[in-house]
C-alpha positions in Angstrom: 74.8 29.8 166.4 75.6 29.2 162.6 72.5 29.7 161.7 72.1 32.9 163.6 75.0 34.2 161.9 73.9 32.9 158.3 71.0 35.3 159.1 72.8 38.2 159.5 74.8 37.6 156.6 71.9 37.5 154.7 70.0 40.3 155.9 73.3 42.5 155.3 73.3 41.4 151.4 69.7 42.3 151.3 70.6 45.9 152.2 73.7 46.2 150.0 71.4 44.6 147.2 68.4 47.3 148.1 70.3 50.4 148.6 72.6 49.2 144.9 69.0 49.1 143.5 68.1 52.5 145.0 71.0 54.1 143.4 70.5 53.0 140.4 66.8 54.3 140.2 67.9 57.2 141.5 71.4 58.7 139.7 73.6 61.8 140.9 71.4 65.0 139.5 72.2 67.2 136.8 73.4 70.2 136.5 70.8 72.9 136.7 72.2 74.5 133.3 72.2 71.3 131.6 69.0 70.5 132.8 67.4 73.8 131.7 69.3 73.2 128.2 68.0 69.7 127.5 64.0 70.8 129.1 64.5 73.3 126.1 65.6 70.8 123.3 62.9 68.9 124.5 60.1 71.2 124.3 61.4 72.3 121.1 60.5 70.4 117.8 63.4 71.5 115.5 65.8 71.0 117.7 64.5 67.4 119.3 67.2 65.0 117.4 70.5 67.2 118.6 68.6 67.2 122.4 68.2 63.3 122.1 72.2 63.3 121.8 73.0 66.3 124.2 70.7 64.3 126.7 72.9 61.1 126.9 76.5 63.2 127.4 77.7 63.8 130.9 79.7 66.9 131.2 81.8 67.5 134.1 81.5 70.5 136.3 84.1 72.1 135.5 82.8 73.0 132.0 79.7 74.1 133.2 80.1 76.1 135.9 80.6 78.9 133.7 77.4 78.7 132.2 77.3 77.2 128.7 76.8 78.2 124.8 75.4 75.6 122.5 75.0 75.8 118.3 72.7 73.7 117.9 71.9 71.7 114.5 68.5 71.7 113.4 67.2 68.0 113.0 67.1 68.4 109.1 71.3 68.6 109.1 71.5 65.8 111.4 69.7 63.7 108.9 71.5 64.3 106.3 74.8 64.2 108.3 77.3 62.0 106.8 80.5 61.2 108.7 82.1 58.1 107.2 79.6 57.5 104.6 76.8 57.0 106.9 73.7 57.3 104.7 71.8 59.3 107.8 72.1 60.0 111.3 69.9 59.4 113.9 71.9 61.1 116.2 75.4 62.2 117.6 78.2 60.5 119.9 79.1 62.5 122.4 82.6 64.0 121.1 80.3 64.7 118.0 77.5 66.8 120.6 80.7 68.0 122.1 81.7 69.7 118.7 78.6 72.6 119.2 79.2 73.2 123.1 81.3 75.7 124.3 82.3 76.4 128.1 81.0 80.2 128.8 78.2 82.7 127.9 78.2 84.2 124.4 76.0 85.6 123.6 74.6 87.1 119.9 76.6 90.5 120.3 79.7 88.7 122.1 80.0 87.2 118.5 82.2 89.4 116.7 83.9 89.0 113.2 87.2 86.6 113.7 86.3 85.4 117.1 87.5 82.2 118.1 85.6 80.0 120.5 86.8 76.4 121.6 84.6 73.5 121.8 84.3 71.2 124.8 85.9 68.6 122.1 89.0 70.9 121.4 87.3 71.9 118.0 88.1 75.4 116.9 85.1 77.6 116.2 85.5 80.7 114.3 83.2 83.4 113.6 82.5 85.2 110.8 80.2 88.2 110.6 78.9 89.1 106.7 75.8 91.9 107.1 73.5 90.6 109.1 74.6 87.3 109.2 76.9 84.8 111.5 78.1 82.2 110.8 80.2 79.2 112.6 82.9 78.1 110.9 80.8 78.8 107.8 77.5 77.4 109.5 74.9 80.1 109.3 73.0 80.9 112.9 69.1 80.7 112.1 67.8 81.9 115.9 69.1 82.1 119.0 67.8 81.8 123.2 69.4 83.5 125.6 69.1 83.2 129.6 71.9 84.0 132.4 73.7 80.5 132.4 73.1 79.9 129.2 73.0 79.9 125.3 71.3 78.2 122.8 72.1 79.5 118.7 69.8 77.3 115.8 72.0 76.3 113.4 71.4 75.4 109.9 74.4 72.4 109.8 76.1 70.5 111.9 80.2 71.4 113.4 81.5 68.7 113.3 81.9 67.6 109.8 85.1 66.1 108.9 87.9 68.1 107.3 88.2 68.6 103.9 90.9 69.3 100.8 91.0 72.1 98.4 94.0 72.0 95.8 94.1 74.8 93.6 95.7 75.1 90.0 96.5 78.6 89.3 96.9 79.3 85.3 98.1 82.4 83.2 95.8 83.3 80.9 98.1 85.4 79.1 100.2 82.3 78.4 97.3 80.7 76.5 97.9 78.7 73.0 96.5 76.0 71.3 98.1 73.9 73.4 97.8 75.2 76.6 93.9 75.8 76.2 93.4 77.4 79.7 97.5 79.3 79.9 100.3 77.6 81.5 100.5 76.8 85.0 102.0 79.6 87.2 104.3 78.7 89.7 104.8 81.4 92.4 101.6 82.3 92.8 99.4 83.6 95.9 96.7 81.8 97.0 94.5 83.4 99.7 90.9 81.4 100.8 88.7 83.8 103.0 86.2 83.4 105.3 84.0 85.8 103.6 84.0 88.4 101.1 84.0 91.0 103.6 87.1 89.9 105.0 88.6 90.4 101.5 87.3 94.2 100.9 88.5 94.8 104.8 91.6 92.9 104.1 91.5 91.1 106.9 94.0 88.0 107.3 92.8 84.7 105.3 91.7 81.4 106.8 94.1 79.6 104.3 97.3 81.0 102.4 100.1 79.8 100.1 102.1 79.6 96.9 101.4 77.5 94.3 104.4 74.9 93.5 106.5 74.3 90.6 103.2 72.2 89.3 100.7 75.3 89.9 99.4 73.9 92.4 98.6 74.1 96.1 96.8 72.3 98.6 95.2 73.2 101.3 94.3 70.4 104.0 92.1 69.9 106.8 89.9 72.6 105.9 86.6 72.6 108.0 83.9 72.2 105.8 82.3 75.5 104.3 82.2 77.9 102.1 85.8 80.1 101.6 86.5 82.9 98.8 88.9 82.2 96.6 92.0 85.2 95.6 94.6 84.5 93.0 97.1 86.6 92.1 100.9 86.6 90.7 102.3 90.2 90.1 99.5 92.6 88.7 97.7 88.9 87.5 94.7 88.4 89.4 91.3 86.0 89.1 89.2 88.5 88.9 89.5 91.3 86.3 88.1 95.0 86.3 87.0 95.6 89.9 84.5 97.8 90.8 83.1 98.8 93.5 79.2 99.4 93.5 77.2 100.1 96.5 79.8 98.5 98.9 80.5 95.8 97.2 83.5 94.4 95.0 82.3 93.7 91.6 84.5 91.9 88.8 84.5 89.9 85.6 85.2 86.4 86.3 87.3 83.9 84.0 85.4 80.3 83.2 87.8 79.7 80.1 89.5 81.1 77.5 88.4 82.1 73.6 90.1 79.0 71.5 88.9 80.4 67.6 86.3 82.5 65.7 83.5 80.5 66.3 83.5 80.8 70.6 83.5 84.2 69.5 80.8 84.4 67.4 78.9 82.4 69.6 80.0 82.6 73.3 79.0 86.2 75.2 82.0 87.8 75.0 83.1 91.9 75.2 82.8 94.2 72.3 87.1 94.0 73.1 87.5 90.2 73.3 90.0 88.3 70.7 91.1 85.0 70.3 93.0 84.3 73.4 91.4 86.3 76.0 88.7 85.3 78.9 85.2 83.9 78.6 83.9 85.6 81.4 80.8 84.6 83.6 77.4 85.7 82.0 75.9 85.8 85.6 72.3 86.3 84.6 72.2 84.1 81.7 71.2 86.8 79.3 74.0 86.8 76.8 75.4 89.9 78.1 79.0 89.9 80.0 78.3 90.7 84.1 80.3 91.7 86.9 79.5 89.4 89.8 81.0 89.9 93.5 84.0 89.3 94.2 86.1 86.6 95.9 84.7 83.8 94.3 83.1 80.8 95.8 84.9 77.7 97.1 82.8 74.9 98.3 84.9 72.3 100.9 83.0 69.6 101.5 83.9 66.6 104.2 86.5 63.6 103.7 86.8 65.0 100.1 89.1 67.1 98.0 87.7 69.9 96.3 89.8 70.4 93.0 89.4 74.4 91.6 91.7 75.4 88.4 92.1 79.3 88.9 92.2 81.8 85.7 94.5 84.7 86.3 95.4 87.4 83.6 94.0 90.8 81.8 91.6 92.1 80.2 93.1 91.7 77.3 95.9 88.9 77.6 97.2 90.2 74.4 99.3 92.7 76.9 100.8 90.3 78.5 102.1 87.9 76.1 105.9 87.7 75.3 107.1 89.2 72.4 108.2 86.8 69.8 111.1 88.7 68.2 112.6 92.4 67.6 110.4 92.5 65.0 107.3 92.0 66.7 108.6 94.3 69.3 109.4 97.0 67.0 106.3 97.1 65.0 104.2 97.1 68.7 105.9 100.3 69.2 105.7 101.6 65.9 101.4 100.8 66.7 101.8 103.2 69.4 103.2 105.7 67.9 100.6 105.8 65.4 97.8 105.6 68.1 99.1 108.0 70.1 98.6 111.0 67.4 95.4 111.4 68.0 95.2 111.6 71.4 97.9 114.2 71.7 95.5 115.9 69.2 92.6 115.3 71.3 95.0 116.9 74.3 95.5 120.3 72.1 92.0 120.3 71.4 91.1 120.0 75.2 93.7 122.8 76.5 92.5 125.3 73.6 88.8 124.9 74.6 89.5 125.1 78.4 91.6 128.4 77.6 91.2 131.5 75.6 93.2 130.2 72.3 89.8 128.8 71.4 86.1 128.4 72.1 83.4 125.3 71.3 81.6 126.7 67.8 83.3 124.2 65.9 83.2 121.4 68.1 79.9 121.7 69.9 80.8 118.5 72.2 83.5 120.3 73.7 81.3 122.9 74.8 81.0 121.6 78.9 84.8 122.5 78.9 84.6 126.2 77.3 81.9 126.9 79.9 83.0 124.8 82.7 80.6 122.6 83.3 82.5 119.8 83.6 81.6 116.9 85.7 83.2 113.4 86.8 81.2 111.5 84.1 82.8 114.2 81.3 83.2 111.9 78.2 86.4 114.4 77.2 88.6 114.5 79.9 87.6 110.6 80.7 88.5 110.0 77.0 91.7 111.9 77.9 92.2 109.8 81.0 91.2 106.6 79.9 93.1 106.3 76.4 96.5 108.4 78.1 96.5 105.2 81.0 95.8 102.5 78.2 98.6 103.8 76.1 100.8 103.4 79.4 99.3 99.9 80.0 100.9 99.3 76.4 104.1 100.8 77.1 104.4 98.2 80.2 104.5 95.8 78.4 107.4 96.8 75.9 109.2 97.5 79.2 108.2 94.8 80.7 109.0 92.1 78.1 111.8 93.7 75.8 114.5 92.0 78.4 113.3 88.5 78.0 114.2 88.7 73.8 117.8 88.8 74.8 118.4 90.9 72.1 121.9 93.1 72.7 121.8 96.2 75.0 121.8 98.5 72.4 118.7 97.1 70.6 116.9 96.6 73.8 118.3 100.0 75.3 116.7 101.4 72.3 113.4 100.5 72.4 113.1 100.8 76.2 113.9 104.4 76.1 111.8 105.0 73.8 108.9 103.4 75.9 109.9 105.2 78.8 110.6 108.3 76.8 106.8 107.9 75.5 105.6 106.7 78.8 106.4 110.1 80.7 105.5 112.3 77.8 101.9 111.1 78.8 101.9 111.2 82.4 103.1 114.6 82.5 99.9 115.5 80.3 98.1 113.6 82.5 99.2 115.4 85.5 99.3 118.8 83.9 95.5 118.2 83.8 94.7 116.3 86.9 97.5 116.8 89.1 98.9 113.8 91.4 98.6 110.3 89.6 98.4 106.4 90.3 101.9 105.6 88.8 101.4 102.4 87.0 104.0 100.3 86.3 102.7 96.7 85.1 99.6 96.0 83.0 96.8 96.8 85.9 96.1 99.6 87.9 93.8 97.5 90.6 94.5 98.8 93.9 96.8 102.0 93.1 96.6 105.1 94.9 96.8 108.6 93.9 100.7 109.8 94.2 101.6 113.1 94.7 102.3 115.9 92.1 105.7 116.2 93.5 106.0 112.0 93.4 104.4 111.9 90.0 106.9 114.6 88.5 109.8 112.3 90.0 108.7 109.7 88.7 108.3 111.6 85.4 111.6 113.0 85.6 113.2 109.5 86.0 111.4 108.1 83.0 112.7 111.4 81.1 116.3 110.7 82.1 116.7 107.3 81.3 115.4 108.0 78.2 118.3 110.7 77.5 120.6 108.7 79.0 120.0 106.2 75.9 118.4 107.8 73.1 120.0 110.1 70.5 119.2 113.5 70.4 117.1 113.0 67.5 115.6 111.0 65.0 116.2 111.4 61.4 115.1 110.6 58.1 112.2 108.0 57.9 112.4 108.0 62.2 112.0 111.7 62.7 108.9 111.2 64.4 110.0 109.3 67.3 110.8 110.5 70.6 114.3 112.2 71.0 117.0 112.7 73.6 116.4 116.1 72.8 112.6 116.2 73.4 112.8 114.7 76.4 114.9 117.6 78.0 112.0 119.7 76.7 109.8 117.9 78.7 111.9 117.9 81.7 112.2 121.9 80.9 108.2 122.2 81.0 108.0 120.1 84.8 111.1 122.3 85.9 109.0 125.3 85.1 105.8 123.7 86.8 107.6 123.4 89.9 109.0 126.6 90.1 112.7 125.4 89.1 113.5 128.0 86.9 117.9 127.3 87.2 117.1 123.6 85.9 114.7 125.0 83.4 117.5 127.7 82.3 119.8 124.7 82.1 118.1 122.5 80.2 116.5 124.9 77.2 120.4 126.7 77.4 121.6 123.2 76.5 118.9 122.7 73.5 119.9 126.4 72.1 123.8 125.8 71.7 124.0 122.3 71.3 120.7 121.2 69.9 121.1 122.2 66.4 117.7 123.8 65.8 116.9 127.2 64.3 113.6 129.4 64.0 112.5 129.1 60.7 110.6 131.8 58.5 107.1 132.8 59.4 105.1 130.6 56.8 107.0 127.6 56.9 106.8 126.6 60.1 103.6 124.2 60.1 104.1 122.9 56.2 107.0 120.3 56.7 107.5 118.3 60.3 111.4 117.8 59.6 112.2 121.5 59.4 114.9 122.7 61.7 112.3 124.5 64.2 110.4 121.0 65.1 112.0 119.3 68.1 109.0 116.3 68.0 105.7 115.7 65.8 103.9 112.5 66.0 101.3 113.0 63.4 102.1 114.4 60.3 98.1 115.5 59.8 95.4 116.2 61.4 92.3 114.0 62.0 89.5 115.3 60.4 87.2 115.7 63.6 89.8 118.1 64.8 90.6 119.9 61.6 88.1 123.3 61.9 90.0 123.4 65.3 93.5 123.3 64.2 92.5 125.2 60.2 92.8 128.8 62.2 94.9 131.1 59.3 98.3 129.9 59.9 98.8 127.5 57.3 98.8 124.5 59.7 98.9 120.8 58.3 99.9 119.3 61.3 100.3 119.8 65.4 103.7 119.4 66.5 104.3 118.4 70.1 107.4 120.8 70.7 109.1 123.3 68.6 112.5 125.2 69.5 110.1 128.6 70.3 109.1 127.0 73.4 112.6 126.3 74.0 113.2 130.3 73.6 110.1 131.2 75.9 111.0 129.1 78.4 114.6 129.7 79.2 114.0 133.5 78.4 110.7 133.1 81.4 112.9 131.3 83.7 115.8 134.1 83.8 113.2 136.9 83.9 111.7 135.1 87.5 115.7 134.8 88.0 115.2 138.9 87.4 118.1 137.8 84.8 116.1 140.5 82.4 117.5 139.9 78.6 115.3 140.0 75.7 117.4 138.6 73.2 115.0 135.2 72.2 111.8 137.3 72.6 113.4 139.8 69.8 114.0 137.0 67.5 110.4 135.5 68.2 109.0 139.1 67.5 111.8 139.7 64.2 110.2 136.8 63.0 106.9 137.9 62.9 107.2 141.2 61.5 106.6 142.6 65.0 108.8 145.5 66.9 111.5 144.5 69.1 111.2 145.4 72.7 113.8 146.1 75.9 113.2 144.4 78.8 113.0 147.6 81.9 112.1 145.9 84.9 110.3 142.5 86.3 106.7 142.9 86.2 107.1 144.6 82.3 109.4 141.6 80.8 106.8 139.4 82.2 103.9 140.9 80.7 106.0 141.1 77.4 107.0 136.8 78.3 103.3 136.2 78.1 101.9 138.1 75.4 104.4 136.3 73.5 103.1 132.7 74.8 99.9 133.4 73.7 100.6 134.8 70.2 103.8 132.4 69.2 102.2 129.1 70.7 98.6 129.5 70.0 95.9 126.4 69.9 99.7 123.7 70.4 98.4 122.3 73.8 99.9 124.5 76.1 97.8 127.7 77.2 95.5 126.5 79.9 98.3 125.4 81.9 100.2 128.6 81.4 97.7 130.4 82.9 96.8 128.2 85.8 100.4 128.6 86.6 100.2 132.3 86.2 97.8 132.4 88.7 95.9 134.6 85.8 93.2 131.8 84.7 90.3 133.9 86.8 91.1 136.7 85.6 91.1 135.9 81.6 88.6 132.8 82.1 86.3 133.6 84.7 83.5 135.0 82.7 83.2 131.8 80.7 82.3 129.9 84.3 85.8 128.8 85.7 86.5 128.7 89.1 90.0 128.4 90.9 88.9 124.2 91.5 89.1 124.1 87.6 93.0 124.8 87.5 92.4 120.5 87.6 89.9 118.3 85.5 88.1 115.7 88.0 89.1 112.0 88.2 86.8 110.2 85.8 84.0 108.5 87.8 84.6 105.4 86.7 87.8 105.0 87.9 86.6 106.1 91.6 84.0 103.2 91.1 86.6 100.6 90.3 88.9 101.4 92.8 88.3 103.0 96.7 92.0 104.4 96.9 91.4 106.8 94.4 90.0 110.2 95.6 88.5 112.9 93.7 90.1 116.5 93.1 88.6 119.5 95.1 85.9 120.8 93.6 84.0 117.6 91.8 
């Protein structure tokens, strides 16, 4: 009986042992997506070393059933994998396969710009798009497979890299000295790193954003591995300088270092502009000549190490943003600029007498595109006009700017800030008599500014003018006659009143200047021999330069080209109470007395104007002011037309260049 039952026993075991045997020879079967994915890998010879790893993962039925989407390393970047200073990989653990799968069908157009995908591991994935090329998390997607259940994308790394580190040192150039060979270290400052360089130009959000500490620096952490693009900026500073933007693509000078002496000069490419003090910028080709290169720059994160970038941020010329050292210094920068600015208030005159009929191009043959309206973008004159008008307002900045920080007492600083600002809308309302609405720049770049409107550019013109009267005394005298006035300002305020149709506030203004100012008309012949006589209300220059001189030589005994004189202030107020049908031709008499000429009686609307005009063109010929007259007159057709104008040239075009450098910038009707 015992052993009749030890039999049994036995014979039981045998079973348990054979059918535990059969199991094992034969385990559960795999998923028919995972099966199809791994037959792939394995009839695929690139792909082989990642399929040897997918092959030994077991993935739960849950995160198939979907379907699945796999990036898959070629077996070059599993070689050279290195997690934790493994000198090469043979192949993957599972979390590590886990990294490049991703519950779901996605397929090639599924992967859109910013899309986030989640890994069977956890692992973020995040696409970027740049052309016609897609990355994961920086990884760039070499082919692709597609079926129903599933996806299979070459790829030409691994995902699952470690993290990395980038800490960035931001430092203002502008702050450079001997000591501080690369500027001081800039707290404050934004730090933006981008996926791509399209998702700077598109201004989408950034993978990684900060400010730097008190240090100048910032660090970023557990960065996934990759390439970002690297912005820095602090107020108008940035690490790029002069963009441009050239067949859809940023373009900019970028900073490696700073000029230390005469020598880097003489020896390092450089700008025809750079000094001691400003940037060594990237020669991009090697040739010795200064490039712009595409903008954000590169910043490489690499795995279980920290990337350390110093960041160059400053101007074109640093010079413009350096402190001031004393009131001196201060004083004598200003004093520069109203030496520099003569000439191109000449070169204004010269412009508006040309583009009227006060003159015409025989004496200055490269003026002749504007007497026959041929003008263009690319005009070297009225980019000339343009370019020097904004870079004496860049210079202007930075009095305004920097005056404060001398802490010198109000009435000092007061003094030389209203005459900055004074000088600083004297120009844009030039600039906008010419080219209508304006960026409005305020610090010492104009990246990224947008065209105001007229009506915002006079207001902001007008409140330049009015703190400048507000502070200023009515006039200069003795050795400082020739700087900007209380006085001259209202002038200027008068001219924008009469631009927009405010003929009460242009009334006003030029009553004001006729019983308080303190000028007089003075006799015929004397008017253009002495700048200080009691007629001139501003001069700048007290010659002319001698490329302008056949203009300005026409038989009046001129020796110099004032800016305002108290006959505009006559013309105007007397224009502004004739459109106020206030018809009195008192100032017009004395204009006309002065001159030789008869006096006249003002009978009705239409006449006095006539009579207004006339007078415009005889007392205030080849000063800088007909072309705009007429425009305003609505008569520039009519006396202009047969030299080529059309109504579109009542406004020059933007320059060209400044379009390139900067998309918010559109161009005037017409160009």
């Amino acid at each position: 009986m015992l052993k009749k039952q030890i039999l049994t026993l036995c014979a039981l075991f045998a079973l348990v042992i054979a059918c535990s045997k059969k199991d094992k020879d034969n385990p559960p079967p795999v998923n028919a997506t995972v099966k199809a994915i791994q037959d792939y890998f394995s009839q695929t010879e690139n792909l082989k070393t990642f399929g040897n790893s997918f092959q030994t993962v077991t993935f739960a039925d849950a995160d198939v059933s979907t379907g699945l989407t796999v990036f898959a390393p070629a077996n070059a970047a599993i070689a050279g994998y290195d997690p934790n200073a493994r000198v090469e990989a043979a192949s993957l653990t599972a979390n590590e396969v886990k990294d490049h799968v991703v519950k779901g069908v996605f397929k090639k157009a599924d992967l859109t710009h910013g899309k986030k995908l989640t890994a069977l591991s956890g692992k973020e994935l995040v696409i970027t798009v740049d052309g016609d090329k897609i990355m994961v998390n920086g990884v760039l997607i070499l082919d692709n497979k597609e079926e129903a259940t599933h996806v299979i994308y070459t790829m030409d790394n691994v995902l699952c890299k470690k993290p990395g580190t980038a800490e960035i040192t931001v430092l203002d150039g502008t702050q450079w000295s001997t000591t501080d060979t690369l500027g001081k270290a800039t707290a404050g400052a934004d730090v933006m790193l981008y996926y791509s360089r399209n998702d700077f130009q598109n201004k989408q959000p950034a993978a990684a954003t900060g400010k730097t500490d008190a240090s100048g620096k910032i660090i970023f952490a557990n960065l996934p591995a990759g390439t970002y693009y690297l912005v820095a900026k602090k107020d108008d500073k940035y690490n790029y300088i002069e963009p441009t933007t050239y067949n859809g693509e940023l373009l900019a000078y970028k900073p490696l270092g700073i000029y230390q002496n005469a020598n880097q000069l003489n020896t390092l490419p450089r700008l025809p502009s750079s000094v001691i003090g400003d940037f060594i910028f990237l020669d991009a080709n090697g040739d010795g000549i200064i490039n712009k290169t595409r903008i954000p720059f590169e910043v490489v994160v690499t795995s279980n190490k920290t990337v350390q970038v110093k960041s160059l941020i400053g101007y074109l010329s640093n010079l413009l943003g350096a402190p001031f050292t004393s009131k001196a210094d201060a004083q004598q920068y200003l004093d520069n600029l109203y030496t520099a600015l003569g000439p191109w208030q000449q070169l204004q005159t010269v412009m508006d007498g040309i583009l009227s009929d006060d003159a015409d191009c025989s004496t200055l043959a490269n003026y002749c595109t504007l007497d026959n309206f041929t003008i263009t973008a690319t005009n070297t004159n009225t980019t000339q006009l343009w370019q020097i008008g904004y870079g004496y307002i860049t210079m202007l900045n930075r009095l305004i700017i920097n005056v404060p920080a001398l802490n010198l007492s109000a009435a000092e600083a007061n003094n030389l800030i209203a005459q900055a600002k004074g000088l600083r809308g004297y120009i844009y309302y030039e600039l906008a008599t010419y080219y209508g609405g304006l960026p409005l720049q305020t610090g010492i770049t104009d990246y990224n500014l947008s065209r105001s409107t007229l009506a915002d550019t006079y207001t902001f013109v007008k409140n330049d003018l009015n703190a400048a009267i507000g502070l200023l005394p009515p006039r200069f005298t003795d050795a400082d006659h020739r700087r900007i006035g209380a006085n001259a300002c209202k002038l200027l305020l008068a001219r924008i009143a009469m631009a927009q149709g405010d003929y009460a506030t242009a009334k006003q203004l030029t009553g004001a200047l006729i019983q308080n100012g303190g000028y007089s008309l003075v006799t015929n012949g004397t008017i253009f021999t002495s700048d200080d006589n009691a007629e001139i209300i501003w001069n700048i220059r007290p010659s002319f330069g001698s490329n302008f001189a056949p203009f300005f030589n026409d038989g009046n005994g001129k020796t110099f080209s004032p800016i305002a004189r108290y006959a505009e202030v006559l013309l105007i107020n007397t224009e502004a109470r004739v459109n106020m049908n206030e018809l009195d031709a008192t100032y017009i008499n004395d204009l006309l007395t002065r001159r030789g000429q008869s006096t006249v009686t003002f009978t009705n609307p239409g006449q006095a104007r006539d009579i207004v005009w006339l007078t415009w063109k005889n007392e205030l010929s080849r000063e800088g002011l007909r072309f705009a007259k007429l425009v305003k007159w609505g008569t520039a057709m009519q006396v202009l037309g047969a030299n080529g104008f059309r109504e579109y040239n009542g406004l020059l075009p933007i320059p060209q260049y400044l379009i390139n450098q900067n998309p918010n910038i559109y161009q005037n009707a017409g160009y």
